[in-house]
C-alpha positions as CSV (number, residue, x, y, z in Angstrom):
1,X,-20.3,-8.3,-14.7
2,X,-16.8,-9.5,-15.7
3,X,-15.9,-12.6,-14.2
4,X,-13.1,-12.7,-11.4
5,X,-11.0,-16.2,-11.2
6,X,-9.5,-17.1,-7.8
7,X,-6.8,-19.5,-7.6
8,X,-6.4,-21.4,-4.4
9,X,-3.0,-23.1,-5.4
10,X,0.2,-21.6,-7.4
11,X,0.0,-24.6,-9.5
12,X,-3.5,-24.2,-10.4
13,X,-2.4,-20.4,-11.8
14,X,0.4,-22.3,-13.6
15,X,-1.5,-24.6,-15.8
16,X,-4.3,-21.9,-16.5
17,X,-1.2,-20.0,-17.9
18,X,0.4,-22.2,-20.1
19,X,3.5,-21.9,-17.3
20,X,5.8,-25.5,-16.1
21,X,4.5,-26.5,-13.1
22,X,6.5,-25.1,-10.2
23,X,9.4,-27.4,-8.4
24,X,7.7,-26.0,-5.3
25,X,3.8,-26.1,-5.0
26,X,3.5,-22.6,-2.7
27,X,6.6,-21.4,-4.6
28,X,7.0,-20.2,-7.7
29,X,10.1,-18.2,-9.4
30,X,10.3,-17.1,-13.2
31,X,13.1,-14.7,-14.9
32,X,11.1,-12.7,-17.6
33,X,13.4,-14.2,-20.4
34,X,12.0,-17.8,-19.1
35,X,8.1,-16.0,-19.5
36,X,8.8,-14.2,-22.9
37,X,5.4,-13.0,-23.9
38,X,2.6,-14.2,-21.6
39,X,-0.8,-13.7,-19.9
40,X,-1.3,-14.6,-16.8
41,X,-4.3,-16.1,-15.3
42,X,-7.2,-16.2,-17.3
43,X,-9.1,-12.5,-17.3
44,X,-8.9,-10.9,-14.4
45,X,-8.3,-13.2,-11.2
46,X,-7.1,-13.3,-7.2
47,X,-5.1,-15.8,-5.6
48,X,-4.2,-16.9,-2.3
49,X,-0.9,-16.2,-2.8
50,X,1.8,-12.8,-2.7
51,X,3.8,-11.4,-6.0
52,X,6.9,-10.2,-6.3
53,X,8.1,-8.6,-9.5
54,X,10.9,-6.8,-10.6
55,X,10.3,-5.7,-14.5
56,X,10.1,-3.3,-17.3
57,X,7.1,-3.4,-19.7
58,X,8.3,-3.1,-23.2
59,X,4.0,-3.3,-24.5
60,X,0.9,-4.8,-23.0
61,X,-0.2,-4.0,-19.0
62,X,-0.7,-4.9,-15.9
63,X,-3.8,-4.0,-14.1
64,X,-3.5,-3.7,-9.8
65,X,-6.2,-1.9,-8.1
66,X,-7.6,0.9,-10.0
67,X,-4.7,1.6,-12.3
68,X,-2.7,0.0,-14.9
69,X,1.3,-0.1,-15.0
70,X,2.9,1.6,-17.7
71,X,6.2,2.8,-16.8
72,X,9.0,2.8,-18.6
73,X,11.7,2.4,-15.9
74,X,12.3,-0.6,-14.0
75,X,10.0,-1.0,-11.3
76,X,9.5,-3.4,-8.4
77,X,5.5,-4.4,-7.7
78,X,4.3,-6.2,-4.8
79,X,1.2,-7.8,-4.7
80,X,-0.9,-9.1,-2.0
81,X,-3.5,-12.1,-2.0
82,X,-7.0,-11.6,-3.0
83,X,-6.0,-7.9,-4.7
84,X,-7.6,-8.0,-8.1
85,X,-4.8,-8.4,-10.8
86,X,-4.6,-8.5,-14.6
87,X,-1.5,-9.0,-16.5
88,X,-2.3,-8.8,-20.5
89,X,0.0,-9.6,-23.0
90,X,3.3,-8.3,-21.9
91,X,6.1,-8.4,-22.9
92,X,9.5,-7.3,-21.6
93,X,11.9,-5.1,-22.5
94,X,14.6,-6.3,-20.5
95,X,15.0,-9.2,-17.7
96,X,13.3,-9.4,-14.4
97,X,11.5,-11.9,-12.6
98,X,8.4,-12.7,-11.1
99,X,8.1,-14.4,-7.7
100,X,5.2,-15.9,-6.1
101,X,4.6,-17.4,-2.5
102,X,1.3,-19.1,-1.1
103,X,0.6,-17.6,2.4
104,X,0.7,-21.1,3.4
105,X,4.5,-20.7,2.9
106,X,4.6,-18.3,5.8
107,X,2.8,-20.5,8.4
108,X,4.5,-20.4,11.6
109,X,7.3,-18.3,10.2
110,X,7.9,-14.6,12.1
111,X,7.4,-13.2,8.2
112,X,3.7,-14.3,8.3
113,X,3.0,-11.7,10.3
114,X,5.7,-9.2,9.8
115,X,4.8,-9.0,5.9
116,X,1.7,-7.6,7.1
117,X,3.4,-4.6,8.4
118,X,4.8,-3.5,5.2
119,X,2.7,-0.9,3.4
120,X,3.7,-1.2,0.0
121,X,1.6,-4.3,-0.4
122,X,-1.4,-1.7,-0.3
123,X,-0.1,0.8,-3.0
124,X,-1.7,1.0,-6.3
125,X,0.2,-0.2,-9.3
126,X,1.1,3.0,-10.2
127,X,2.7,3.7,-7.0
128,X,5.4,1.0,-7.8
129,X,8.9,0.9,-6.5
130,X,11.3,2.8,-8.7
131,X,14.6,1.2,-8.0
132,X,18.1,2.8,-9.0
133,X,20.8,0.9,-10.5
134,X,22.6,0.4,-7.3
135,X,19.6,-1.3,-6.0
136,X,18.4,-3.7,-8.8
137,X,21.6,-5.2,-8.2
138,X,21.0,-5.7,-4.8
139,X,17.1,-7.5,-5.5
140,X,18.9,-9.5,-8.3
141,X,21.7,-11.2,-5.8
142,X,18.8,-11.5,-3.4
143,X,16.6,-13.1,-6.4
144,X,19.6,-15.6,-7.6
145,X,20.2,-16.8,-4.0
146,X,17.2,-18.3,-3.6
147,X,16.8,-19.8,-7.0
148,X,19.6,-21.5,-6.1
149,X,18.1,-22.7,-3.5
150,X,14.7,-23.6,-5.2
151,X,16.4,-25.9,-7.9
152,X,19.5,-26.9,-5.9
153,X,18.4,-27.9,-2.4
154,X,15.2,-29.4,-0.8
155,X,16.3,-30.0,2.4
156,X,14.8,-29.2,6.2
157,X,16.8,-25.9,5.7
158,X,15.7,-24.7,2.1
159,X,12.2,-23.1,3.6
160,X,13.9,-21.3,6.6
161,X,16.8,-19.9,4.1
162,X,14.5,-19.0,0.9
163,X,12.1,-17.1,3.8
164,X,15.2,-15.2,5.4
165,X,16.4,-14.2,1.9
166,X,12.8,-13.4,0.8
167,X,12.5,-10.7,4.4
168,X,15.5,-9.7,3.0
169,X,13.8,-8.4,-0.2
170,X,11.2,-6.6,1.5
171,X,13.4,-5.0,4.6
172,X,15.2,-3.8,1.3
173,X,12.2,-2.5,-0.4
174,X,11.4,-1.1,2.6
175,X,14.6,1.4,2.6
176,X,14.0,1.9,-1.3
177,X,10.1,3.0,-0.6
178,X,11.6,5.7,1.9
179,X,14.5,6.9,-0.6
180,X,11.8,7.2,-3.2
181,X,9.5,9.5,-1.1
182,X,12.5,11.9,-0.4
183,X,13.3,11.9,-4.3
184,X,10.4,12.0,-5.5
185,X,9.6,15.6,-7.6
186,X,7.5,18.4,-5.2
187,X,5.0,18.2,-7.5
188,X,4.3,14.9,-5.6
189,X,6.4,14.8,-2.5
190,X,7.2,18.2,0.3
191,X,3.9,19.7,-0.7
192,X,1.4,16.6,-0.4
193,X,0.4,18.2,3.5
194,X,-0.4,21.1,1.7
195,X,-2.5,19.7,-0.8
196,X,-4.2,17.3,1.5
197,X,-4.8,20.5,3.8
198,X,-6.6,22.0,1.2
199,X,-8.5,19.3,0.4
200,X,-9.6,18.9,3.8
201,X,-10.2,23.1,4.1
202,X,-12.2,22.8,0.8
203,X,-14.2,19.7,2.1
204,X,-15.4,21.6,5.3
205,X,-16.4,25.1,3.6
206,X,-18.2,23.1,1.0
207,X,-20.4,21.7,4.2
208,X,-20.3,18.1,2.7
209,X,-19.7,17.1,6.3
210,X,-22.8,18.0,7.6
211,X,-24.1,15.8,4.9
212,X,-21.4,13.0,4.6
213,X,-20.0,13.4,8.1
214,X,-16.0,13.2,8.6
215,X,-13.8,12.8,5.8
216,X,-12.3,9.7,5.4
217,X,-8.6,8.6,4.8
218,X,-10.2,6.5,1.4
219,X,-12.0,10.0,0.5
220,X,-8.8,12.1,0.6
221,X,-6.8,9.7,-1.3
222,X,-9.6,9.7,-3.9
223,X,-9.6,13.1,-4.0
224,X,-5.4,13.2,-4.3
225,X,-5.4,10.2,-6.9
226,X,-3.1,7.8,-5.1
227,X,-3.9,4.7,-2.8
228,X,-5.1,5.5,1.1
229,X,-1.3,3.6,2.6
230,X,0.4,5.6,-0.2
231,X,-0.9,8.7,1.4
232,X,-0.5,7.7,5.2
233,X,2.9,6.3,4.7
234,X,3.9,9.7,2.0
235,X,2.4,12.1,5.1
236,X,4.0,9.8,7.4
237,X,7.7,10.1,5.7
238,X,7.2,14.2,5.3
239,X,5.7,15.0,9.0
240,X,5.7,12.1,11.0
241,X,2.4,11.8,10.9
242,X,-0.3,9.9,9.1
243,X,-3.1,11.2,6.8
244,X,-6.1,9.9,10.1
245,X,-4.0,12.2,13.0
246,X,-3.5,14.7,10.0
247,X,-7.5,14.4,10.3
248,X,-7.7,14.4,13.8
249,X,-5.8,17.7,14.4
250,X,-7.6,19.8,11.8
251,X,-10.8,18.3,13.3
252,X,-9.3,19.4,17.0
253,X,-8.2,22.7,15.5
254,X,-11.5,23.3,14.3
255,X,-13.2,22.2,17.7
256,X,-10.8,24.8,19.9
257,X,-11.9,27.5,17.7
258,X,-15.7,26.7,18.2
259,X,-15.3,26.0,21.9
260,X,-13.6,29.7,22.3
261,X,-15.8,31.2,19.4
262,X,-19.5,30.1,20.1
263,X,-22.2,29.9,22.4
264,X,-22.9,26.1,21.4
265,X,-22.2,23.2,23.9
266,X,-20.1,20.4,23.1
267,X,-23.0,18.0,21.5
268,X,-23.2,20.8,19.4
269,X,-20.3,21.6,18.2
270,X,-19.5,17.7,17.9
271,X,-22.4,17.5,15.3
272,X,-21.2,21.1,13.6
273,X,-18.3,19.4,12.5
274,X,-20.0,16.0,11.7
275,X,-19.0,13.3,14.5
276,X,-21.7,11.2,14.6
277,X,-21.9,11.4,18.4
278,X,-20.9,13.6,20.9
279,X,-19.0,11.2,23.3
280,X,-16.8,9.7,20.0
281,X,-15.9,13.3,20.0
282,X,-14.9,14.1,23.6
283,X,-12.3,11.3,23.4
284,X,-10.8,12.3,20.2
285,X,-10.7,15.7,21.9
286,X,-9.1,14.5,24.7
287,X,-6.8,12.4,23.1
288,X,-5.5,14.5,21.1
289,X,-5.3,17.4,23.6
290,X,-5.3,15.9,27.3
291,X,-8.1,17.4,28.1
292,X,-12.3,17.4,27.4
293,X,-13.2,19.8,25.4
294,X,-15.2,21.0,28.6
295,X,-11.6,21.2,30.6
296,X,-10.0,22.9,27.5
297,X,-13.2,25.8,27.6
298,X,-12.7,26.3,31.4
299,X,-8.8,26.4,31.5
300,X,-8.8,29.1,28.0
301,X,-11.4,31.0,29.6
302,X,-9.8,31.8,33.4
């Protein structure tokens, strides 16, 4: 089995690179001109830390989750701590940077917790963030503000400004994220409900959930090739909804028609359509509908 290094510290990831040692030991920011040609880490390795990078691979890759990046076009990545990464031999064929951040940064800051609401940190690596012209200047004058900062200042104010500007980033990101989905081809985007509808059609007249039970959100992706928040937040941005309540109301569909169609009581139909119990059932049902599915029989059938 290949071994997996995990770096408590950003310095410790320096010296195992070959990088300087940061200015800042739970801060760390690199242009790609500074890097050149590099490996980071050793193998494949974790770290308690996030990445940031804005780049365009000229050769080599970058391995993050189940994919590697290969793109041609700039591309923003974010990376979360403890996600498997690789980065092997790349080099670049224009600048960027690379910006990392121990989650001990964050303590008692509002970002600790509000980075955790941003989905992106979840996408594969080949679900990066394509950014426009227009918008790689905006990450670079966000970039150069606080590496002014980092080797200008150290001061009670330097932490609380880097952060804001760093929030900054990702409220951009954020924006960028939803542009993309609206952009993106309909090979990929507009139709992805009705791919993941007949996925879930093809799932249920196959009978794999009377074997497997419900289809997961992890299952679906799999079965569309992209990452489980990718999907969610793609679905979300199309419909308003997100691939587990695109779940639910298929399941509920499925469940009306049954309740109207057969003789079978609820445990029944509850186990037809592979809940594991009958009660985790009822309050999906009623949920979803306002109503038990005992209610919803009586009231269709007046």
């Amino acid at each position: 089995m290949e071994k997996i290094n995990h770096y408590k510290s950003i310095v410790e990831l320096h010296e195992k690179s070959g990088f300087e040692p940061p200015k800042n030991p739970l801060l760390s920011l690199m242009t790609c001109k500074e890097l050149m040609t590099y490996s980071v880490g050793e193998d494949r390795f974790t770290g308690d830390f996030y990445m940031i990078g804005l780049k365009k691979i000229k050769s080599g890759y970058v391995l993050y989750g189940k994919t590697k990046y290969d793109h041609n076009n700039g591309s923003a990545v974010f990376m979360k701590p403890r996600q498997i990464i690789e980065v092997r031999n790349v080099q670049f064929a224009e600048k960027g940077f690379v910006m990392f951040f121990h989650e001990d940064y964050l303590s008692g800051h509002p970002l600790n917790e509000q980075i955790k609401k941003y989905g992106y940190f979840e996408y594969e690596i080949n679900e990066a963030l394509h950014i426009s012209p227009s918008e790689e200047v905006i990450m670079w004058e966000l970039y150069e503000k606080i590496r002014r900062e980092y080797d200008e200042n150290s001061d009670e104010f330097s932490r609380e400004i880097i952060l804001s500007h760093i929030d900054s980033i990702l409220k951009y990101s954020d924006r960028f994220y939803k542009r993309q989905f609206i952009d993106r081809s309909p090979n990929v985007s507009g139709s992805m409900v009705k791919k993941f509808l007949t996925v879930l059609d093809e799932y249920f007249k196959a009978n794999k959930h009377i074997d497997d039970g419900l289809p997961s959100v992890n299952f679906m992706a799999g079965e569309l090739a992209i990452s489980p928040r990718y999907l969610s937040d793609i679905l979300k941005q199309e419909t308003g909804k997100t691939a587990l309540e695109h779940v639910h109301i298929y399941l509920i569909k499925e469940a009306k028609n049954l309740l109207l169609s057969s003789e079978s009581n609820v445990a029944g139909i509850a186990y037809d359509l592979g809940f594991e119990s009958p009660s985790y059932f009822t309050r999906l049902f009623k949920k979803v509908v306002g109503v038990t599915p005992v209610q919803y029989k009586k009231e269709a059938v007046k």
